[in-house]
N, C-alpha and C positions, 0 to 999 in steps of 0.2 A: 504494500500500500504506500502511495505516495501524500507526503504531509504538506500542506501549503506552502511551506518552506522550499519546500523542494521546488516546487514552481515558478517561485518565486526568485528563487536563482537564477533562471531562465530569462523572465520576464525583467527582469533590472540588469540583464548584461544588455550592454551597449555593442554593438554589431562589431565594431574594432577590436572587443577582448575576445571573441574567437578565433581560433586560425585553422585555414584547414588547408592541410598538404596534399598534391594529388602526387604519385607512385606516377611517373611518367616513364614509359616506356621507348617513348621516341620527340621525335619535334614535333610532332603529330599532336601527340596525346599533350606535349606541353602549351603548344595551342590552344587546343580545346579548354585546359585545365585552367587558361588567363582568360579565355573567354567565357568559360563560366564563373570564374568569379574567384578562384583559387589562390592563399595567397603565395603558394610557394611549391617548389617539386620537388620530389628525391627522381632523381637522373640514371635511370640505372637499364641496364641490358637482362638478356637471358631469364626475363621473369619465369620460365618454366623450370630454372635450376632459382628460383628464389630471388633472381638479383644479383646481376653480376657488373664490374667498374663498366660503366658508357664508355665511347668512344670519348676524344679530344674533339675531332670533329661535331658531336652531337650536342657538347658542350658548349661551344664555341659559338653552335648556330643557335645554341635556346637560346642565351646571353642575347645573342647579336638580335633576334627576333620576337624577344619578347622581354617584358620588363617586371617577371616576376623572378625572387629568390631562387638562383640554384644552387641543390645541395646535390653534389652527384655521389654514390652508394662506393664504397670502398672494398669490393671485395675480388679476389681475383678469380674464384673459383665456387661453384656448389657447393652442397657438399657443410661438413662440418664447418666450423669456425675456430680451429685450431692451429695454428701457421705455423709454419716451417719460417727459417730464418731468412731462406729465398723469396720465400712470399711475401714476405714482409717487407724486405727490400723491394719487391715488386710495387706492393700498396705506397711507399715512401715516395718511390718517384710516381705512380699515377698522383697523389697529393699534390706534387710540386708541378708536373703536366694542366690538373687542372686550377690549380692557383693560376698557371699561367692563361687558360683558355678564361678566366673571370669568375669562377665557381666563388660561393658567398658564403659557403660553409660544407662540410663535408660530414657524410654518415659512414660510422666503424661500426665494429665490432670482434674483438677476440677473444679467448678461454681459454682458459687452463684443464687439460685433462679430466679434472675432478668436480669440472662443472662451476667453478671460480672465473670470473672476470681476471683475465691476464692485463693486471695494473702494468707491469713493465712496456710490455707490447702494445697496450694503449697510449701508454705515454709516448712514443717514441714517432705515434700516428698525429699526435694533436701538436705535436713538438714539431711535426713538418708541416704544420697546417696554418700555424705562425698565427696564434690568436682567431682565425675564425670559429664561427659558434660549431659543436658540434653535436651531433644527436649519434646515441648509442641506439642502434636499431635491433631488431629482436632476435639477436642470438641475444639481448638480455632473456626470451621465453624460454630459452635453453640450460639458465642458471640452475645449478641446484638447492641454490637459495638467495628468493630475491632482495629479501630484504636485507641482506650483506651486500646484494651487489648492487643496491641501491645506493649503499652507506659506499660502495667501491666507488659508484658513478659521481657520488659528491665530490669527494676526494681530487677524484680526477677534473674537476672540474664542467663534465659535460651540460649542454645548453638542455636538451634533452631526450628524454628515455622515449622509443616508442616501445610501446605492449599491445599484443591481446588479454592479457591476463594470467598468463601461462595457459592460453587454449588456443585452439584453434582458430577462432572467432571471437572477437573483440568482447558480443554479447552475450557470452559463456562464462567472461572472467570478468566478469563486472566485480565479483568481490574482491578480488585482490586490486585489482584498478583502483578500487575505491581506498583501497588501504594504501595503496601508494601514494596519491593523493593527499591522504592524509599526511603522512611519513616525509614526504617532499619539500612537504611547505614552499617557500618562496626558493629552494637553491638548485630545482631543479624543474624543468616543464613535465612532465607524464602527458605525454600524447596517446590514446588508444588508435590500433590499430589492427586491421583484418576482419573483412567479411559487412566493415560498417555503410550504409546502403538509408537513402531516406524513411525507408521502414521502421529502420530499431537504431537510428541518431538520439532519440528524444529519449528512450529509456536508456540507454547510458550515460547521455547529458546529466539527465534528473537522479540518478542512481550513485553514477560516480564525482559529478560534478567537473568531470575534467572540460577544459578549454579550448582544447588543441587536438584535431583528428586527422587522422591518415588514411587518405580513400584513393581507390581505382578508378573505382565509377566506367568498369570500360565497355566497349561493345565491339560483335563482331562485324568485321567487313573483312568480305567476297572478294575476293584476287580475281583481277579484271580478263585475265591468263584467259586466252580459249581455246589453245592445245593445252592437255596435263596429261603426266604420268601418275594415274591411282596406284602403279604400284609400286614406286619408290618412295622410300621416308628418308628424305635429307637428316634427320634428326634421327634417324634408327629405328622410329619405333610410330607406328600408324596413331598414336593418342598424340605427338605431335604434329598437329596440321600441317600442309604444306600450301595449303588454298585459302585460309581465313586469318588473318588481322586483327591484334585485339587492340583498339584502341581510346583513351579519355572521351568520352563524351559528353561536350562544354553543357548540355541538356542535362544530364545527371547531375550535373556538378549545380549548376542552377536551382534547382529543385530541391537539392539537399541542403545549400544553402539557405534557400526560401523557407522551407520546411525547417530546419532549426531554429530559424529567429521568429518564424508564427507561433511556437511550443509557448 
């Protein structure tokens, strides 16, 4: 049950104290994501391995093309978030690549075997980042305990956490969102994230109180292609299309927006 209070949260935010990031997958989708209303993107490739570093190029052209926040996603591979020394070095110069293409802040994340935020290795990402803001993106869902590597992300100084709540979906983990929230106070932002949609924005809103969301918002579009091969998978395996496009759609992003400040 929701108590007046809680509504009331809602209804006295001022349109400026939300923020909502769109997961942009190309220049496409960061388009979309400024023309619906967005105020910022995580820049990232490979969304069917989770997100993997963008191009320089991709960077370069959102900057040049549009005049929202980019944060491009730092990681070089799938897969766990456990890095080797190479990789690391690898992520250090994409850092310094896109400081150089105009990137506004950049998104990490790394661990320690035992399910610990790797403070060293964090440091060493933020330390090439030369003061831009950064947001720990959800290998923090990967923690074995969050609320130490909440207390790790303070430390470290990051701008902010995104979560689903340790689930799969943003609106699954509404109780720990909500304890992070708590737990944060003013030295860290708790962004949720995954699966949120104008449907179930407002019961998270009103439940966790958080500020700041990370959405897709995307749709499919039809590869214009009028020869195709059905029976090759460039990607190995027939669950990755070869004919459909997923991309931001400024319409979603709209209405999601609309819809949280009507609540």
């Amino acid at each position: 049950m929701f108590c007046l209070g809680d509504f009331l949260f809602l209804y006295n935010m001022n349109r400026e104290e939300f923020e909502i990031e769109v997961c942009a997958n190309s220049l496409t989708s960061a388009l979309a994501a400024e023309k619906g209303g967005a105020n910022r993107v995580e820049l990232c490739d490979n969304l069917f391995e989770g997100g993997t570093t963008p191009s320089a190029g991709m960077i370069f052209q959102t900057k040049l093309n549009t005049s929202l926040k980019v944060f491009p996603i730092i990681r070089p591979r799938g897969g766990d978030f456990l890095y080797s020394e190479e990789e690391i070095n690898v992520m250090i110069k994409d850092v310094e690549i896109a400081q150089n293409m105009g990137a506004d802040g950049f998104v990490i994340g790394c661990l320690n075997p035992n399910g610990s935020i790797d403070y060293e290795k964090c440091s060493r990402l933020i330390e090439a980042a030369k003061g831009l803001p950064i947001t720990f993106h959800r290998a923090f869902d990967m923690t074995a305990d969050p609320l130490k590597a909440l207390d790790i992300c303070k430390k470290l100084g990051v701008k902010r956490i995104l979560t689903s709540g340790q689930k799969n979906k943003a609106i699954d983990g509404i109780k720990l969102i909500s304890k992070l929230v708590q737990l944060a106070g003013n030295d860290v932002v708790i962004m949720a994230g995954s699966g949120i949609t104008e449907t179930n924005i407002g019961k998270i809103a009103i439940s966790t109180k958080v500020k700041s969301y990370h959405v897709s918002l995307r749709e499919n579009y039809h590869s214009k292609m009028e020869f195709r091969r059905n029976d090759i998978y460039m990607g190995g395996t027939k669950e990755i299309p070869e004919y459909i496009n997923k991309y931001t759609s400024a319409e979603k992003v709209k209405q999601l927006i609309k819809y949280l400040y009507r609540i």
